[in-house]
C-alpha positions as CSV (number, residue, x, y, z in Angstrom):
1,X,0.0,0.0,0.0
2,X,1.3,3.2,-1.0
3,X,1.9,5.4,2.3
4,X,1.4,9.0,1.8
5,X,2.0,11.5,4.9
6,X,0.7,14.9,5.4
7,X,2.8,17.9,6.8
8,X,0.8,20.3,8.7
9,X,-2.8,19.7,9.9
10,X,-4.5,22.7,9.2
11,X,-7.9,22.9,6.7
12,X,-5.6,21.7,3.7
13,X,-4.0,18.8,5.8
14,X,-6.9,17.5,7.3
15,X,-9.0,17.6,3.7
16,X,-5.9,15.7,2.0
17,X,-5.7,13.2,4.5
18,X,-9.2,12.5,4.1
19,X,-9.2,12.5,0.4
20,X,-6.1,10.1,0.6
21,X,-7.8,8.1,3.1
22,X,-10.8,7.6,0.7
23,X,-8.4,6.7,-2.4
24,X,-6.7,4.1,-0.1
25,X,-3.4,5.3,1.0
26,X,-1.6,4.5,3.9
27,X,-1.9,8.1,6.1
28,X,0.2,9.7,7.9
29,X,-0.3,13.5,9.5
30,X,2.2,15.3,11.6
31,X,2.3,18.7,12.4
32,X,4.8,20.4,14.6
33,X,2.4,22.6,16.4
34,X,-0.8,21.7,18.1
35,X,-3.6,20.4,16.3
36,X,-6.9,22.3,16.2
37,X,-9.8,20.3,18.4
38,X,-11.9,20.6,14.9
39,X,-9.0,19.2,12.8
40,X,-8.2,16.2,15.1
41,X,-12.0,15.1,15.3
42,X,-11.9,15.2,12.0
43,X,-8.6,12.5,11.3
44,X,-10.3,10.5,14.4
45,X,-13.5,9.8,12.4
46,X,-12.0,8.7,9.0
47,X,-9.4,6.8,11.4
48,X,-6.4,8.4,10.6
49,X,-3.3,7.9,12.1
50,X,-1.4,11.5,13.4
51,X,1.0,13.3,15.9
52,X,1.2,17.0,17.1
53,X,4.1,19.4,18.6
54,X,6.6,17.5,16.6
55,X,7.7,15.5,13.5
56,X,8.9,11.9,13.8
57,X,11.2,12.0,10.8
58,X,11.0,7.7,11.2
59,X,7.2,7.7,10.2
60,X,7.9,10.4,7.8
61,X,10.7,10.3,5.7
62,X,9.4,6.3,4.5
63,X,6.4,8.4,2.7
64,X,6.1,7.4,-1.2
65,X,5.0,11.0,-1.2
66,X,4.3,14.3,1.1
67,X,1.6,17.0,0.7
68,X,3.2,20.0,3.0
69,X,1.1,22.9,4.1
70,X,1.7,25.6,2.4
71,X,3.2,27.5,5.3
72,X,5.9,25.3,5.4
73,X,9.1,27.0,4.1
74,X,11.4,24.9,1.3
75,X,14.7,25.8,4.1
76,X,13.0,23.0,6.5
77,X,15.6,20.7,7.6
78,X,12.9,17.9,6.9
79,X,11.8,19.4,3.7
80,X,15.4,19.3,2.5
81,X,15.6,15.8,3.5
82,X,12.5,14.7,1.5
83,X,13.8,16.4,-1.0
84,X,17.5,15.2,-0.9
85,X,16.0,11.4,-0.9
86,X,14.2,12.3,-3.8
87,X,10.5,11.6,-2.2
88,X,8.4,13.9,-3.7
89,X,6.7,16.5,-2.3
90,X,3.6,18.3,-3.2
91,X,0.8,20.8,-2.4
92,X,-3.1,19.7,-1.5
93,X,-4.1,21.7,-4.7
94,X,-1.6,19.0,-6.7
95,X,-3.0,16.4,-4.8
96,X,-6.5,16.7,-5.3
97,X,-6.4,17.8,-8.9
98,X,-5.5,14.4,-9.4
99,X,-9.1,12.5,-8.8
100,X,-11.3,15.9,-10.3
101,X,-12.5,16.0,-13.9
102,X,-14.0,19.6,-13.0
103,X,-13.0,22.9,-15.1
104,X,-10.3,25.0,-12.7
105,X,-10.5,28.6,-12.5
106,X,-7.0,29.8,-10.6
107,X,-6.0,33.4,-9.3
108,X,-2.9,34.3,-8.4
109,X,-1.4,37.6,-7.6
110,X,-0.1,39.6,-4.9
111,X,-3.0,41.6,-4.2
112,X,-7.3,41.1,-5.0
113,X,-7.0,37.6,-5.0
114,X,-9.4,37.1,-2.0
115,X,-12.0,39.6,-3.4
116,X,-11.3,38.4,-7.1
117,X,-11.7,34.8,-6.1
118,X,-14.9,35.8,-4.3
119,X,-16.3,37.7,-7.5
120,X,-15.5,35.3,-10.0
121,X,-17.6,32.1,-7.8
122,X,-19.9,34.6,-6.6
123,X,-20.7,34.8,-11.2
124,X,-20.4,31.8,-11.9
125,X,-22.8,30.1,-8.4
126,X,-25.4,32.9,-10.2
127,X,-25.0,31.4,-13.3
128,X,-26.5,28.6,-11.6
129,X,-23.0,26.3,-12.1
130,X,-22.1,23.6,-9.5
131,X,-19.1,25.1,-8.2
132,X,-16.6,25.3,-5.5
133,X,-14.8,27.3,-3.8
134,X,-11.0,26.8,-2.2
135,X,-7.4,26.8,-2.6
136,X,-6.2,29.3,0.0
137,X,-10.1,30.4,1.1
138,X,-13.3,28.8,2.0
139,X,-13.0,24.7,2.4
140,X,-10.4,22.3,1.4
141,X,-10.4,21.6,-2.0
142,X,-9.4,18.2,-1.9
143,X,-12.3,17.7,1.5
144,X,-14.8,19.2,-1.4
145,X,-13.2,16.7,-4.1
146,X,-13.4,14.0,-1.4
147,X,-17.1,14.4,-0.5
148,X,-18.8,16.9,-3.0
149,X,-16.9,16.8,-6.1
150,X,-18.3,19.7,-8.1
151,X,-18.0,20.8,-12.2
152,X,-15.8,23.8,-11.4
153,X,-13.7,25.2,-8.9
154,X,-12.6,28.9,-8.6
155,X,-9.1,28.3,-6.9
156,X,-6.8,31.3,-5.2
157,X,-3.6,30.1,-5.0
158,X,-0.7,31.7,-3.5
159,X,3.1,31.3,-4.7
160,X,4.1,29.3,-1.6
161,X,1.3,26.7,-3.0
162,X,2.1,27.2,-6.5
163,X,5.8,26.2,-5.7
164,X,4.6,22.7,-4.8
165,X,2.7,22.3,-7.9
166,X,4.3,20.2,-10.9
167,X,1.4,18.1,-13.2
168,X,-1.8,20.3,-11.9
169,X,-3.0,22.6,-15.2
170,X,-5.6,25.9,-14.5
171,X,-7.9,25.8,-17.6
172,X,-8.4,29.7,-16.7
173,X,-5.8,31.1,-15.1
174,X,-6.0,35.0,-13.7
175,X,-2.3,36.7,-12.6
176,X,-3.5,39.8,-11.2
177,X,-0.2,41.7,-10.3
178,X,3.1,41.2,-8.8
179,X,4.5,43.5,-6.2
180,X,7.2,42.6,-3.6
181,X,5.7,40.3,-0.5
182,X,7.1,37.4,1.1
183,X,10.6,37.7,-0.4
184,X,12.3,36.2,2.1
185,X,11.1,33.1,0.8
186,X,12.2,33.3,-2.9
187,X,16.1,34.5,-1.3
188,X,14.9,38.2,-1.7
189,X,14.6,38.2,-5.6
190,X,11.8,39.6,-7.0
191,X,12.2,37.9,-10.2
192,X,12.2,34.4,-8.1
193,X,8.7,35.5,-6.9
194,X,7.6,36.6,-10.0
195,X,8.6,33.0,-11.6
196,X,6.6,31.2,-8.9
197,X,3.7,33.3,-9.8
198,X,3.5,32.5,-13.5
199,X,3.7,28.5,-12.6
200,X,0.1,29.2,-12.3
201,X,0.2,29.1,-16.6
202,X,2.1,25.4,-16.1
203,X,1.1,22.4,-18.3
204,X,-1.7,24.9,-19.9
205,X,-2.8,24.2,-23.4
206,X,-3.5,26.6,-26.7
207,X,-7.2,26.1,-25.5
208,X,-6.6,27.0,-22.0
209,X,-6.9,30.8,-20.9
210,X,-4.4,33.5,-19.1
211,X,-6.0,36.1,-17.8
212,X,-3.2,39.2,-16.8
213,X,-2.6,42.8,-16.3
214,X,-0.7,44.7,-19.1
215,X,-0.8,47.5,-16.9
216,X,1.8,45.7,-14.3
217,X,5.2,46.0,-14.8
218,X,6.6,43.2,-13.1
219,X,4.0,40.9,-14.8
220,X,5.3,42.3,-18.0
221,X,8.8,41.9,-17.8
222,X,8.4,38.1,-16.0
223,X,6.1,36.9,-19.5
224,X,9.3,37.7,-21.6
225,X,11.3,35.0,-20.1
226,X,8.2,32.3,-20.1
227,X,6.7,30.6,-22.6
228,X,2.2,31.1,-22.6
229,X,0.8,28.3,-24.5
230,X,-2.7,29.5,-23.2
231,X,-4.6,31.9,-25.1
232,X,-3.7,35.5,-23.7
233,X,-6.7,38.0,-22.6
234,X,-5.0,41.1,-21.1
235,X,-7.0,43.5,-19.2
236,X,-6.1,47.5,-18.8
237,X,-7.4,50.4,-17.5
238,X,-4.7,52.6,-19.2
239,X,-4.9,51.4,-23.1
240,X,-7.2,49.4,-25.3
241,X,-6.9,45.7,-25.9
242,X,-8.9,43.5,-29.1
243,X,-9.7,40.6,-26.7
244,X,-9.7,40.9,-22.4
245,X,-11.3,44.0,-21.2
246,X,-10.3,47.5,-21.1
247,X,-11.6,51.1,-19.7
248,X,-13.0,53.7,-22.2
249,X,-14.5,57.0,-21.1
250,X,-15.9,55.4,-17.8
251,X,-16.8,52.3,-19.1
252,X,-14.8,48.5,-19.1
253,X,-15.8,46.7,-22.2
254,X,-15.1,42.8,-21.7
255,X,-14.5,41.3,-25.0
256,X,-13.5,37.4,-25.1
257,X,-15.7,36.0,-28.2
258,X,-16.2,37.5,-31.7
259,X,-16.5,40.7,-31.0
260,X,-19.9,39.9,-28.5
261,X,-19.1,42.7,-26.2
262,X,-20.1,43.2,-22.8
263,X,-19.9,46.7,-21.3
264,X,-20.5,48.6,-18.2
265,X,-20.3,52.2,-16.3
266,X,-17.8,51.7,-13.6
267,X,-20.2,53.8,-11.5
268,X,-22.3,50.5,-11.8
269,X,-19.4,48.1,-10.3
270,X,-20.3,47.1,-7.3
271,X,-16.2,47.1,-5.6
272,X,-15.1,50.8,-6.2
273,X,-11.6,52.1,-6.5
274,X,-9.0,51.8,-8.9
275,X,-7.9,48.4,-7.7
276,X,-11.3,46.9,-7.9
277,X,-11.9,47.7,-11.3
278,X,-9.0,45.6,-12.5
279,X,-10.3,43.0,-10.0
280,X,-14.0,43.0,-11.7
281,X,-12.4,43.1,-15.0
282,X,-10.2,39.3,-14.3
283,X,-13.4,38.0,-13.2
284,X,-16.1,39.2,-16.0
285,X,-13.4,37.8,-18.1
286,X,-13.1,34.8,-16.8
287,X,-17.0,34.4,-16.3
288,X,-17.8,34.6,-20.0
289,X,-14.7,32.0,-20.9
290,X,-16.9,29.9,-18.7
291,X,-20.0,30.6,-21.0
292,X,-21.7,32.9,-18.7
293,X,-24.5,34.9,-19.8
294,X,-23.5,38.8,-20.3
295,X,-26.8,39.5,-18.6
296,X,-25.7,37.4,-15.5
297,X,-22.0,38.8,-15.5
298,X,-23.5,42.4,-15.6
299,X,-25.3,41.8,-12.7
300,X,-23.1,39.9,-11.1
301,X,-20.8,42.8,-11.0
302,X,-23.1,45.1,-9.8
303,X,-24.6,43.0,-6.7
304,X,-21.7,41.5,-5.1
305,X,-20.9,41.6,-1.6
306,X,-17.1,42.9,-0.6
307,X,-15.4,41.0,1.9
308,X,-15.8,42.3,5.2
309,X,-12.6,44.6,6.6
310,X,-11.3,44.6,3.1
311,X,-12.2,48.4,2.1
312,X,-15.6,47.7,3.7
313,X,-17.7,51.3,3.6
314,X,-18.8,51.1,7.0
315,X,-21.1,54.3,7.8
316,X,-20.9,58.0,6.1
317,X,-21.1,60.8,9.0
318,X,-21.3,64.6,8.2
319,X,-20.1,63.9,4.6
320,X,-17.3,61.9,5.9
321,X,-16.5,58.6,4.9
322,X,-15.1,56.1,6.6
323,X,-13.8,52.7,5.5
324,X,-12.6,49.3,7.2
325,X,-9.6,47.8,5.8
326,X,-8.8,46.4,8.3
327,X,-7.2,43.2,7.1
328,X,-4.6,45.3,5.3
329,X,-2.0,44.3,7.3
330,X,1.2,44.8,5.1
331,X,2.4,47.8,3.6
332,X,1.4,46.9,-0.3
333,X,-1.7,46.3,1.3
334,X,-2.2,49.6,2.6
335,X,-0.6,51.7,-0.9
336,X,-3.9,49.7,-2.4
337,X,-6.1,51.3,-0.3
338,X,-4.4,54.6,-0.3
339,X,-3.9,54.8,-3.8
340,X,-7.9,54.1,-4.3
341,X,-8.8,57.0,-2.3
342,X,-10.2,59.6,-4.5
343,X,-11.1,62.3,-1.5
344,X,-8.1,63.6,0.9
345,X,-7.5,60.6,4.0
346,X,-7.0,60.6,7.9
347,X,-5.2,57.3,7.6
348,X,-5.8,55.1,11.0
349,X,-2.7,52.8,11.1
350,X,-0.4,50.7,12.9
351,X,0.2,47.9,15.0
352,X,2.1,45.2,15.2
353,X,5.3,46.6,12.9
354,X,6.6,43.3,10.1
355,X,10.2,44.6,9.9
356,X,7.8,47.4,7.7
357,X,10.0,49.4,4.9
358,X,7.4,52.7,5.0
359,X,9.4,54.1,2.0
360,X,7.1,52.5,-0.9
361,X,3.9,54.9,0.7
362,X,6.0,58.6,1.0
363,X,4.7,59.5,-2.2
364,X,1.2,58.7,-1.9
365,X,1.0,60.2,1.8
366,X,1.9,63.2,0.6
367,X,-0.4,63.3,-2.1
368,X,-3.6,61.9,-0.2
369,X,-3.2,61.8,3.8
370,X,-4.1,64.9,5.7
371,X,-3.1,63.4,8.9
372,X,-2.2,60.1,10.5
373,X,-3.6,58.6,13.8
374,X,-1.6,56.0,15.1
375,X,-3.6,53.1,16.2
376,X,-1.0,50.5,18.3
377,X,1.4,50.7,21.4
378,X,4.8,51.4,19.7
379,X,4.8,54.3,17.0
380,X,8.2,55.9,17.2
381,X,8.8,54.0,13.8
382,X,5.8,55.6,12.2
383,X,6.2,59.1,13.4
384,X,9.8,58.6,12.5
385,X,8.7,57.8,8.7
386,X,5.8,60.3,8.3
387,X,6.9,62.9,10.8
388,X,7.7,65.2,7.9
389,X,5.0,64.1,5.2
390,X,2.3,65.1,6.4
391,X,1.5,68.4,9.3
392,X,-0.3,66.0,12.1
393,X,0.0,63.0,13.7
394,X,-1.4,61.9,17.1
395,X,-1.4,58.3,18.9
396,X,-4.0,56.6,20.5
397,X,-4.2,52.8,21.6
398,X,-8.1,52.0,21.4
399,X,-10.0,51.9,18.9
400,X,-12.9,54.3,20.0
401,X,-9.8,56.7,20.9
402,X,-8.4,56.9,17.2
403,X,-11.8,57.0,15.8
404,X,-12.6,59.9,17.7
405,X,-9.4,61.7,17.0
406,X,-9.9,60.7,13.0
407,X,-13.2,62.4,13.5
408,X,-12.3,65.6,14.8
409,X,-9.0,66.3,12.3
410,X,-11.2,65.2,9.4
411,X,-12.8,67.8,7.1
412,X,-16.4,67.6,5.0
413,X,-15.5,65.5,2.0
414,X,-12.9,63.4,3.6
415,X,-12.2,59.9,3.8
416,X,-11.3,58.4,7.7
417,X,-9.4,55.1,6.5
418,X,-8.2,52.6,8.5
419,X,-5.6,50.3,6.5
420,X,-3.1,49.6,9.5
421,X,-0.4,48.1,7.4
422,X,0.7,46.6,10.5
423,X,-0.3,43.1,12.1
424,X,-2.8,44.0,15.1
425,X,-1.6,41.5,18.1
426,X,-0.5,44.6,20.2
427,X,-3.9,45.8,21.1
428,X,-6.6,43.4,19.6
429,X,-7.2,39.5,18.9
430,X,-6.2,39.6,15.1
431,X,-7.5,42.1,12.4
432,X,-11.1,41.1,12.0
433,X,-11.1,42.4,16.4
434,X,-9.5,45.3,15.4
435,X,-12.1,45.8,12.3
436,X,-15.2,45.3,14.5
437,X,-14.0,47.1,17.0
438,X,-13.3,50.0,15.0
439,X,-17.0,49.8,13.6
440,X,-18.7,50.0,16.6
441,X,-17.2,53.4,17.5
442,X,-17.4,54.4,14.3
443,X,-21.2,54.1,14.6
444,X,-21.2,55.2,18.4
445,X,-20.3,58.9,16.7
């Protein structure tokens, strides 16, 4: 019997180790930290065997083949091992593409996936398809391939799962953009990081589909080096493209089969900002590749409901705005939010600082930000970076305290943002606390 073992127990772990389970492997989980109550009932009840808080490198290293969580980093002594010994070693998206026959839909990028993931399932489930919805949101994919196979699957994938991803082919694959994020992963290159991003156009074919921004730089100096066998449907908001979608005067015009256009105002999108257009444009495009209705894609568009703490509008007090993004917690993150803000910003922001290079945002905080309340218990690094970009900054270290302060240094027409661009462990549980919490004083105004 072929053994397989699983590293890392987490929603992908456990929903491999069922789906091996059912295909009638040998399994094997280990994980090095503890095991979530809800993941160990689940290995108990399909009888699977497991250990937690460490890795007994005698049960693993006899695997035919490991699936690794994506968190796990390639520098592991144990991943080297495998690796050294020549066992393979894959991701659960690898894994359970293996016993699908359903259509895949993958987004990559390094910002929108989430909400592009989102909009494109959120088409096609009105479309009235059978589809799924996974990869590194919503359930396992290979628990839904295990127990509800479905005909389609709208995948995000990051590079980390990517990298552990050989035979498995996207039949629409979406690269959204490329900016600098995990680099000390891929040896701080950006060109490494780049490279694992396009592995999401591996093994495609000439009737297969990419789906990418001509408008991104990095994106379009990583395609010279890579040969696309897919078809190519680029998307711009800056010049006009025959087949992909495009902005003209206002409106995106998606264009994917003979010339049967489908167009709409952006004022009708329902995810504003200059980010979310690009986002609604990968997904309308990738919608009608998968024979969906333009009436259903328009609508589509215009209904959808954003994420919450991702550039959620949460209330609109004496013409000022304010918005939750609260789950911005890197510093591309927060230039995404910034640079969609269209009126002048009290930014809300900090935290929990990730060795943070401020740099990339002096432009745009001098453009946009009025003022800057600090929202965390150690902001000598922020004041020291924005001290002399913009006239005021105060700290507070509650979120009623820098909502109140946001209030009274904002002016009619502004925008009160908070996009912390920081982790938020200092003063609150994780960043969905922090966004909640900065609702309700929001609405306590």
């Amino acid at each position: 019997m072929k053994r397989i073992v699983i590293l890392g127990a987490g929603e992908s772990g456990a929903g491999a180790a069922v789906l091996a389970k059912k295909k009638g492997f040998e399994v094997f989980v280990s994980d090095k930290s503890k095991i979530k109550e809800k993941y160990r009932n689940v290995l108990s009840q399909h009888g699977i065997d497991w250990e937690e808080e460490q890795h007994s490198e005698e049960k693993i290293l006899n695997a035919h083949e490991v699936i690794k969580s994506p968190g796990i980093p390639e520098k592991t002594p144990l991943v080297k091992k495998l690796r050294a010994q020549g066992t393979p070693v894959i991701s659960e998206i690898e894994f359970a593409s293996r016993y699908t026959h359903a259509k895949m839909i993958c987004i990559t990028g390094s910002n929108g996936k989430t909400t592009t993931t989102l909009l494109t399932h959120h088409i096609l489930q009105k479309a009235g398809y059978k589809v799924g919805l996974a990869g590194n949101i919503g359930k396992s994919f290979a628990l839904q391939v295990a127990e509800e196979d479905h005909d389609y699957y709208v995948l995000e994938i990051s590079s980390f799962q990517l990298d552990d991803m050989y035979a498995f082919r996207a039949d629409i694959a979406i690269l959204l953009n490329i900016t600098p994020d995990h680099l000390d992963r891929y040896d701080d290159k950006l060109e490494n990081y780049a490279d694992s991003k396009f592995r999401i156009t591996n093994n495609q074919r000439p009737e297969d589909a990419f789906i990418y921004c001509i408008d991104d730089e990095v994106t379009m100096e990583t395609i010279k080096r890579w040969k696309i066998n897919a078809k190519q449907y680029p998307f711009s908001i800056k010049q006009q493209v025959e087949e992909g979608a495009c902005l003209i005067n206002n409106e995106i015009i998606i264009n994917t089969h003979n010339n049967n256009q489908l167009s709409m105002t952006i004022e009708e999108l329902a995810l504003q900002g200059r980010h979310n257009i690009y986002n609604s444009m990968a997904a309308a495009v990738a919608g009608r590749l998968a024979d969906v209705r333009k009436d259903v894609v328009r609508e589509s568009l215009s209904d959808f409901e954003n994420l919450e703490h991702r550039l959620e509008h949460v209330a609109r007090i004496n013409n000022i705005n304010f918005i939750n993004d609260s789950k911005a917690t890197n510093v591309n993150a927060a230039w995404y939010a910034l640079e969609s803000m269209d009126t002048p910003v009290v930014w809300v922001m900090g935290g929990v600082d990730k060795g943070n290079d401020y740099s990339s945002l002096f432009e745009m905080v001098k453009q946009k930000v009025r003022a800057i309340v600090c929202l965390g218990t150690e902001n000598k690094k922020i004041i020291k970076a924005f001290g002399d970009k913009v006239e005021t900054i105060v700290e507070t270290s509650s979120a009623k305290e820098a909502v109140n302060a946001a209030y009274r240094l904002a002016k009619k027409g502004d925008t009160v943002l908070l996009s912390p661009a920081c982790a938020s462990f200092d003063l609150f549980e994780n960043y969905e606390d922090r966004g909640q919490q900065f609702k309700a004083a929001v609405r306590g105004l």
